[in-house]
C-alpha positions as CSV (number, residue, x, y, z in Angstrom):
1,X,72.7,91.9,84.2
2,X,71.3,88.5,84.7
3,X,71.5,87.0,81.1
4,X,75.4,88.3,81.9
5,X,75.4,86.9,85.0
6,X,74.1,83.6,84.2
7,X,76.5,83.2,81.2
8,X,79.9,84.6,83.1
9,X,79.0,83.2,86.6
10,X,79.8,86.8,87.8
11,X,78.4,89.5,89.4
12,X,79.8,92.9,90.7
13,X,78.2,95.0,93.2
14,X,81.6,96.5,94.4
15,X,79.7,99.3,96.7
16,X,78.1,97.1,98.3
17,X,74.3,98.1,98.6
18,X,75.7,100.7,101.9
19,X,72.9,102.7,103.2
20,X,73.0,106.0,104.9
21,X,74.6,108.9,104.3
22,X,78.2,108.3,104.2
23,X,80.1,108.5,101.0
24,X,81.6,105.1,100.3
25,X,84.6,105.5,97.5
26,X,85.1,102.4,95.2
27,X,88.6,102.9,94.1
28,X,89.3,100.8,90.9
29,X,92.7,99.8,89.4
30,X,93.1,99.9,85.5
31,X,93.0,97.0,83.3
32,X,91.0,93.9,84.0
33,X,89.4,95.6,87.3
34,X,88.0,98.3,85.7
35,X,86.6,96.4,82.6
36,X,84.5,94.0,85.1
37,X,83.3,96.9,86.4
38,X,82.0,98.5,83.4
39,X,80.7,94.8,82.4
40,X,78.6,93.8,85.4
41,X,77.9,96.8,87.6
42,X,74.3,97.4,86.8
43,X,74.8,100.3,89.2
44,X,77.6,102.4,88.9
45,X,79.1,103.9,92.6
46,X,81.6,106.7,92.9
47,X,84.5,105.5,91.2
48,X,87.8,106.7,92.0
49,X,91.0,105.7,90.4
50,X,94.8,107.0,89.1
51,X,96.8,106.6,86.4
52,X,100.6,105.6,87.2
53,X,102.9,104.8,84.3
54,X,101.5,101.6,83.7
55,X,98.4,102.2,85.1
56,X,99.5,99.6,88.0
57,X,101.5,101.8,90.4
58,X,100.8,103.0,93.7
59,X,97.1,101.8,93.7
60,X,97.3,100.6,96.9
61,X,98.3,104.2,98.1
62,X,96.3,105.7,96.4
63,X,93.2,103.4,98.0
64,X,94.4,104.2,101.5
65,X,94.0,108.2,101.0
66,X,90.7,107.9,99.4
67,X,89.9,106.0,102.4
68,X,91.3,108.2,104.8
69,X,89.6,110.9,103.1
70,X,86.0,109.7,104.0
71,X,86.4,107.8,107.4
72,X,82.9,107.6,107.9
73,X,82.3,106.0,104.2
74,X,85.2,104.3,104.3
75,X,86.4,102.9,100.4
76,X,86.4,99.2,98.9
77,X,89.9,99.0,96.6
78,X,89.2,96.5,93.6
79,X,93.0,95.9,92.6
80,X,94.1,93.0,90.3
81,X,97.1,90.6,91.3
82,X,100.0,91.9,89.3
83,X,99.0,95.5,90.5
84,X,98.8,94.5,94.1
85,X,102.1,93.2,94.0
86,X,103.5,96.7,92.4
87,X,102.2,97.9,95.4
88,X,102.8,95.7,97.9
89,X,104.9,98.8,100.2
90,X,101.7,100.2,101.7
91,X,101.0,97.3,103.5
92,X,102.6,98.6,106.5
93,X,100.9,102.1,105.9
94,X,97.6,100.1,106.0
95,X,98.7,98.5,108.9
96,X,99.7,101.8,110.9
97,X,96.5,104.0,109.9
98,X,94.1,101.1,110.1
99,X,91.8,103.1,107.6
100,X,87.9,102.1,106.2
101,X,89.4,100.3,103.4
102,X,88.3,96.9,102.2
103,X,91.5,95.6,99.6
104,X,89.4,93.0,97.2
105,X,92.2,91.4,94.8
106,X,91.3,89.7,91.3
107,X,93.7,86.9,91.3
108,X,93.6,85.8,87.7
109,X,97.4,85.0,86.8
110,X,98.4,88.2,86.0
């Protein structure tokens, strides 16, 4: 992971080193998410993540019921731009149920 890290300038640790006993969910969205995570996680965490027709669709959703799932874990949603913006109808549900759920967008153009 360093050599990687030193040539790339990034590093993932998307779970986020959480002790105790409470499941924490890392809910991943497909494409470029999902390959940074497979690059530079030298540890992998639970990984949850869905399929929609483009693989884009409803990951923000989705997020919010893994998250709502484990209140005491909570989840971290690593979602890329152009899927956040497919999704951008559950902010209010985020809003309303106020869940554990961290929402880390990769903005790299699309």
């Amino acid at each position: 992971l360093a050599r990687r890290e030193a040539a790339t300038g990034t590093r993932a640790d998307p779970a986020g080193s959480r002790g105790g006993g409470a499941r924490h969910f890392l809910f991943c969205s497909s494409s470029l998410p999902i390959r940074h995570l497979d690059m530079y996680c030298a540890v992998a965490p639970e990984v949850l993540s869905n399929r929609g027709a483009s693989g884009i669709d409803g990951i923000l959703h989705a997020a919010l019921g893994a998250a709502l799932a484990s209140p005491q874990g909570g989840c971290t949603c690593l979602v890329g731009d152009v899927a956040a913006l497919h999704d951008l109808s559950a902010l209010p549900a985020l809003a309303a149920a106020a869940p554990p759920l961290t929402v880390v967008i990769l903005n790299n153009g699309g």
